[in-house]
C-alpha positions as CSV (number, residue, x, y, z in Angstrom):
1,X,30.4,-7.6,-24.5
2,X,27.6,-5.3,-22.9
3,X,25.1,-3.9,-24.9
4,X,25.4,-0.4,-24.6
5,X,21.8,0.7,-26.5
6,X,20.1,-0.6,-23.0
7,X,20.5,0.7,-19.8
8,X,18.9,-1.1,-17.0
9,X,17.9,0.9,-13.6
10,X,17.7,-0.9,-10.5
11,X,15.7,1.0,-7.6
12,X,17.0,-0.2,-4.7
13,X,16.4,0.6,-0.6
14,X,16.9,-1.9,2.0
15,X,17.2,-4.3,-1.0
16,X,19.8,-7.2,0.8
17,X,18.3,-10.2,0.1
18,X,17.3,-9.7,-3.6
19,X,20.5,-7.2,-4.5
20,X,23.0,-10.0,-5.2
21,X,20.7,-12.4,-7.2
22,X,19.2,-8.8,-9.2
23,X,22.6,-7.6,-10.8
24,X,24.1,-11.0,-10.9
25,X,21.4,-11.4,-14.0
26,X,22.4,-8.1,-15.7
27,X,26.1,-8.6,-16.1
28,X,26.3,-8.1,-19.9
29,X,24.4,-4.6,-20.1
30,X,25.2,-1.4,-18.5
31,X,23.3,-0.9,-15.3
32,X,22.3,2.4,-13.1
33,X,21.3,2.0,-9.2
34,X,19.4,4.4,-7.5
35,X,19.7,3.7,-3.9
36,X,16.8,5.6,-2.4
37,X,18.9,6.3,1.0
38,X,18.8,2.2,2.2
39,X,19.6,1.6,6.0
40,X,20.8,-2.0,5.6
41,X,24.3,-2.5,3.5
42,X,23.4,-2.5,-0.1
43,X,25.2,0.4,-0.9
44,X,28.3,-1.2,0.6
45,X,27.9,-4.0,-1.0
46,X,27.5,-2.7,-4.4
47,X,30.3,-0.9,-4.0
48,X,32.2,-3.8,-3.0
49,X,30.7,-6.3,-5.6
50,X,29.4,-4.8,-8.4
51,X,32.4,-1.4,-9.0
52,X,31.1,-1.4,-12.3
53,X,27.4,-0.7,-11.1
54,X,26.8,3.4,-11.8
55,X,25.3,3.9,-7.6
56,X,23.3,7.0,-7.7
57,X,23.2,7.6,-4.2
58,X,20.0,9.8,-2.8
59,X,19.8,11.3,0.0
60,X,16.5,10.7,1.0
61,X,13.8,8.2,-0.1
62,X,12.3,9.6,-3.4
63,X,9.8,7.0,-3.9
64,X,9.8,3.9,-6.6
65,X,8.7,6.4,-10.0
66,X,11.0,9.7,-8.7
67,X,13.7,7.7,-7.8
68,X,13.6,5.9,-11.7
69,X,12.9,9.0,-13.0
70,X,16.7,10.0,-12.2
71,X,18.2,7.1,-13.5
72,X,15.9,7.3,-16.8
73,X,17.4,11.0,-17.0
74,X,20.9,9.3,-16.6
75,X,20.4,7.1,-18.9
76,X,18.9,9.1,-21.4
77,X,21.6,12.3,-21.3
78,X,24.3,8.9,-21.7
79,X,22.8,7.9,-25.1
80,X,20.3,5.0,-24.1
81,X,18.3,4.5,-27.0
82,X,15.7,1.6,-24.3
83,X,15.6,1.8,-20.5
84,X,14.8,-1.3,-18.8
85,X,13.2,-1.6,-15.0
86,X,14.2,-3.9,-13.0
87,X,12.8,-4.1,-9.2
88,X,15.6,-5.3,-7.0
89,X,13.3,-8.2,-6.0
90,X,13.4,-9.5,-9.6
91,X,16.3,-11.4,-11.7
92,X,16.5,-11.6,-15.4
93,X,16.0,-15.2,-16.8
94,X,19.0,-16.1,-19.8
95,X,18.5,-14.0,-22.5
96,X,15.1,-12.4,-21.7
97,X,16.1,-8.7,-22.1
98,X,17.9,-9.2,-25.6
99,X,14.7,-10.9,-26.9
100,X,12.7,-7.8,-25.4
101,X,15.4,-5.4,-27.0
102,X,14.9,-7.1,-30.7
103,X,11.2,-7.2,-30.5
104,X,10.7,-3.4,-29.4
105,X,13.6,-2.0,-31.8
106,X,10.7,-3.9,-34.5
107,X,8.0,-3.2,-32.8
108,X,8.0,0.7,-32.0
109,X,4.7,1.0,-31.4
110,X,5.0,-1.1,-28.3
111,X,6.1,1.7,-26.2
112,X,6.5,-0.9,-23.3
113,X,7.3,-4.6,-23.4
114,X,7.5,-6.9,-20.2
115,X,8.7,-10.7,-19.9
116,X,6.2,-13.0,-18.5
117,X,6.7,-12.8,-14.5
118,X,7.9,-16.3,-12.9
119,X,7.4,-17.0,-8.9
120,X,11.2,-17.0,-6.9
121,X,10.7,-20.9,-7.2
122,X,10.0,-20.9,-11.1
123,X,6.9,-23.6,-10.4
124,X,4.2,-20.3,-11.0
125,X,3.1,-17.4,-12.9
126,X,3.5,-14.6,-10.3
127,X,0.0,-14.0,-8.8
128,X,-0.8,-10.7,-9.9
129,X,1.1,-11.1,-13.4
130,X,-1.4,-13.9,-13.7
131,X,-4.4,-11.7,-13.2
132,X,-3.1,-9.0,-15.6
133,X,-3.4,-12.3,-18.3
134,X,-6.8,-12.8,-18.1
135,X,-8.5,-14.0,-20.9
136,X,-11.0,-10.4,-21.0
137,X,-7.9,-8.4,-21.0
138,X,-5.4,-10.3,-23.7
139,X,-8.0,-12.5,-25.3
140,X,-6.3,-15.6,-26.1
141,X,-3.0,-15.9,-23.9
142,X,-4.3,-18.6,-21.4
143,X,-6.6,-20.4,-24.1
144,X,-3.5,-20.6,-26.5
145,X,-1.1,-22.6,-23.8
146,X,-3.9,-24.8,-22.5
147,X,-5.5,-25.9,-26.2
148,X,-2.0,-26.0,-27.6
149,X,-2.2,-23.4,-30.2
150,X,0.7,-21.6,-31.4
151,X,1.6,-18.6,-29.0
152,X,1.2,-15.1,-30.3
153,X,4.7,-13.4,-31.2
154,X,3.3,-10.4,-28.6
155,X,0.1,-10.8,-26.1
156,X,-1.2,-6.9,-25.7
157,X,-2.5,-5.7,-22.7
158,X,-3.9,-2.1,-21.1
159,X,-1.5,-3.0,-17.6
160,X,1.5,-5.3,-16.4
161,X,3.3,-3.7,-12.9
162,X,6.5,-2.3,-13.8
163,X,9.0,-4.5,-12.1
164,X,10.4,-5.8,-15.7
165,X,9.6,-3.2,-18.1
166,X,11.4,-2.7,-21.3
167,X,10.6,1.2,-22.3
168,X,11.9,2.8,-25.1
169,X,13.2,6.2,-25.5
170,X,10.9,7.2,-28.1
171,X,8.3,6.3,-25.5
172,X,9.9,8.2,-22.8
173,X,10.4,11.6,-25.0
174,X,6.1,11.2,-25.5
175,X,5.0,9.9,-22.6
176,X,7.3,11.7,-20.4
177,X,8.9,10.0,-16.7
178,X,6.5,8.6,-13.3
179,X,4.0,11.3,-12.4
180,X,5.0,12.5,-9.1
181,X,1.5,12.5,-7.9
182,X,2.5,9.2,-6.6
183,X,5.4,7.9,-4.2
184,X,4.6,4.3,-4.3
185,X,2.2,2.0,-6.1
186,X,-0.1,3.6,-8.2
187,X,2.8,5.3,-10.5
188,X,3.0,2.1,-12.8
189,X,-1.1,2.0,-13.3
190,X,-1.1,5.9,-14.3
191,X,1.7,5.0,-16.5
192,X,0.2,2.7,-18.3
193,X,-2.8,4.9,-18.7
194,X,-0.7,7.9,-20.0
195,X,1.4,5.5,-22.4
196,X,-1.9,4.0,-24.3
197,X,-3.6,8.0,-24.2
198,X,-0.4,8.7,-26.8
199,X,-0.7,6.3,-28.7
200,X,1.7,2.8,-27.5
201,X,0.8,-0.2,-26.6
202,X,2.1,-2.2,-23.8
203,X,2.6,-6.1,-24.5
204,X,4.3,-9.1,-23.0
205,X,6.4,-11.5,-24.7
206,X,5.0,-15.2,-23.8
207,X,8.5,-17.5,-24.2
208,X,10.3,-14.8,-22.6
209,X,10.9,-14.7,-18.5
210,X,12.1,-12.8,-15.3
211,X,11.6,-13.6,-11.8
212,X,9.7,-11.8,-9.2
213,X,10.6,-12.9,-6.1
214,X,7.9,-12.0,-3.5
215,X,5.7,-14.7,-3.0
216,X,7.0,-15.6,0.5
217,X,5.6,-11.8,1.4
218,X,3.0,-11.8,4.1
219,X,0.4,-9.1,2.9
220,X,-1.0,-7.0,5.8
221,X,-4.8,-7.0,6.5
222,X,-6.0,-3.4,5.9
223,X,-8.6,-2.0,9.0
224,X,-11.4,-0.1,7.6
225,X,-10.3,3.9,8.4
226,X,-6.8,3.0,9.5
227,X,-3.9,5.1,8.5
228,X,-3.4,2.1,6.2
229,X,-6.9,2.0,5.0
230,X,-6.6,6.0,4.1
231,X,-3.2,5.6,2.4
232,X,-4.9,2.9,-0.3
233,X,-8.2,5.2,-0.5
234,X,-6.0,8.2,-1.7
235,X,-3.6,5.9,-3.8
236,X,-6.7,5.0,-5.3
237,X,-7.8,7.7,-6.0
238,X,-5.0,9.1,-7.7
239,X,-5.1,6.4,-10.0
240,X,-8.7,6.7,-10.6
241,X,-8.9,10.6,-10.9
242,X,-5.8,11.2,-13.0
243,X,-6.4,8.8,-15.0
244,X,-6.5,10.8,-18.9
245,X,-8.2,8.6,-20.7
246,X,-12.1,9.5,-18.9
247,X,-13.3,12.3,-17.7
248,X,-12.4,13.8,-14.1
249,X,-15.2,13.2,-11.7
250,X,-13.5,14.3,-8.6
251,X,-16.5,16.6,-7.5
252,X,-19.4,14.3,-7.8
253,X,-17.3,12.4,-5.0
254,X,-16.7,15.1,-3.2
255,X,-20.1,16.2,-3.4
256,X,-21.4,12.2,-2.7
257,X,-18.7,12.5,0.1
258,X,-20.5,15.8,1.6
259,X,-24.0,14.8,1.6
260,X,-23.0,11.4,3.4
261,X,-21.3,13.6,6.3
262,X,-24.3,15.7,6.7
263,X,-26.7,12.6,6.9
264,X,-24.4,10.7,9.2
265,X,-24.2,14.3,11.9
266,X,-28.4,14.2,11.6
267,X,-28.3,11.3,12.7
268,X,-25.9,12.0,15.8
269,X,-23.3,9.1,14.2
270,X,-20.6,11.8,14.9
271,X,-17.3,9.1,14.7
272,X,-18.6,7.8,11.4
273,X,-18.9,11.5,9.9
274,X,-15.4,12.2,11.2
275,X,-13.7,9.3,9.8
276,X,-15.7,10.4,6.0
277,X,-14.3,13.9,6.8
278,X,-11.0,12.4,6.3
279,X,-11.8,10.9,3.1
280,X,-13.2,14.4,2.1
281,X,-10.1,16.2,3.4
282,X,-8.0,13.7,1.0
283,X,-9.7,14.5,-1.8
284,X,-9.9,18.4,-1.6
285,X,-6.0,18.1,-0.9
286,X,-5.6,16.2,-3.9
287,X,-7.8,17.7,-6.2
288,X,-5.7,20.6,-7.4
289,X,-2.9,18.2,-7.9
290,X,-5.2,16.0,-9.9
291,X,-6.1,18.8,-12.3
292,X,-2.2,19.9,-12.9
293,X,-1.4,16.1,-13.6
294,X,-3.9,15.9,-16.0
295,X,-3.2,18.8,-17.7
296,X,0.5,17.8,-18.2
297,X,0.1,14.1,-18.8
298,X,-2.1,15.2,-21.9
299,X,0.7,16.9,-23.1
300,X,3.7,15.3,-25.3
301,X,6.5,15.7,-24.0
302,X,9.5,14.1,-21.5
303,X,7.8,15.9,-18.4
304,X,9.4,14.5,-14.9
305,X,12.8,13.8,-16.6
């Protein structure tokens, strides 16, 4: 019998190889697609395998938090009371989301719970999820399994990536949907940030797993003032800058930015001072954007949804 009080959303493009594995671990709760306009035969095949999957079809690619934000909105006008995302690179392990779903519905100050995130082989922690353990930012999670201690009901933490996140409604009518200041990466970090600024926390259950499947990934060198290299300076910047909980210093960069540029043209290094002029151009582009986000994300309310 599905459990109608959870809805899990599945953003999905070009998602073949993970798709079948991904819903194949939700089959007893209710779950939303977004297809954010895949090329390959996803759709198809959810159509064909999963009839029972709602497939919210888009007609262009909105990005990882927009194209959540519709199915949160789905979800939420159908009477979810918890959301649940799930990356279509990641499978639920046995009963991982009902043990989430009990300790939030007790827990309501945990505005966001995650399962501890397991390599595609099972063998490892997930990499990253690792590094969001560390001992400075959870205090005790890695010393408790290696000295034996008795694990923690709930190990808080300030960040986890959002590729298993239990969030409940209450949450989501605070905190509001993804800021659409960000298409992808980034969104999950200023999340986070905007969940803890009202008042949740965000914790991890330690005896309770998912997969993320991604460890076979080859990750791309960045070249310093590539398109690459500009796209990961503005992300971060985003992140940084929008970030509620500290003060916006966005014009002592610029200004740092400025002086740079006119030392490097003094100095004839003309190639250098363009490639900075790009950074600055990011940042003026950004900058109004960065004041309206903050502005809204200090708000209450379910903006974005």
């Amino acid at each position: 019998m599905k459990n109608f009080s959870v809805t899990i959303i599945v953003v999905t493009y070009n998602g073949m190889t993970w798709i079948n594995k991904c819903l194949g671990s939700c089959t007893n709760y209710q779950v939303i697609v977004v297809d954010n306009a895949s090329t390959d035969e996803t759709v198809s095949f959810i159509e064909t395998n999963y009839p029972h999957v709602i497939l919210l079809k888009q007609a262009t690619n909105l990005g990882f938090g927009q194209a959540n934000n519709v199915g949160i909105r789905y979800a939420l006008n159908h009477g979810a009371e918890h959301v649940f995302l799930l990356n279509q690179d990641a499978y639920l392990v046995e009963d991982a989301l009902e043990q989430l779903l009990r300790f939030q519905q007790s827990h309501t100050d945990y505005g966001i719970l995650s399962p501890i995130h397991l390599t595609g082989n099972q063998q490892k922690l997930d990499r990253n999820f690792s590094n969001y353990m560390l001992k400075e930012k959870t205090g005790q999670f890695y010393s408790d399994f290696v000295l034996g201690n008795a694990l923690a009901p709930v190990y808080e933490i300030p960040f986890v990536n959002a590729a298993a996140w239990l969030v409940s409604k209450t949450c989501l009518e605070t905190v509001g949907g993804f800021d659409p200041l960000f298409f992808h990466y980034g969104e999950d970090d200023n999340y986070c940030q905007r969940v803890q600024y009202h008042g949740f926390k965000i914790g991890v259950l330690p005896k309770v797993y998912a997969i993320h499947d991604r460890e076979d990934r080859v990750k791309e060198k960045t070249k310093i003032f590539s398109k690459m290299y500009f796209e990961n300076i503005e992300r971060q910047y985003k992140v940084s800058y929008a970030n509620i909980h500290i003060d916006n210093k966005i014009d002592v960069k610029i200004q740092k930015l400025q002086k740079t540029i006119l030392k490097l043209q003094l100095k004839f290094k003309f190639k250098r001072a363009t490639d900075f002029k790009k950074e600055l151009s990011i940042l003026l582009r950004i900058k109004p954007l960065i004041a309206l986000s903050r502005e809204q994300n200090k708000q209450q309310g379910a903006h974005y949804l």
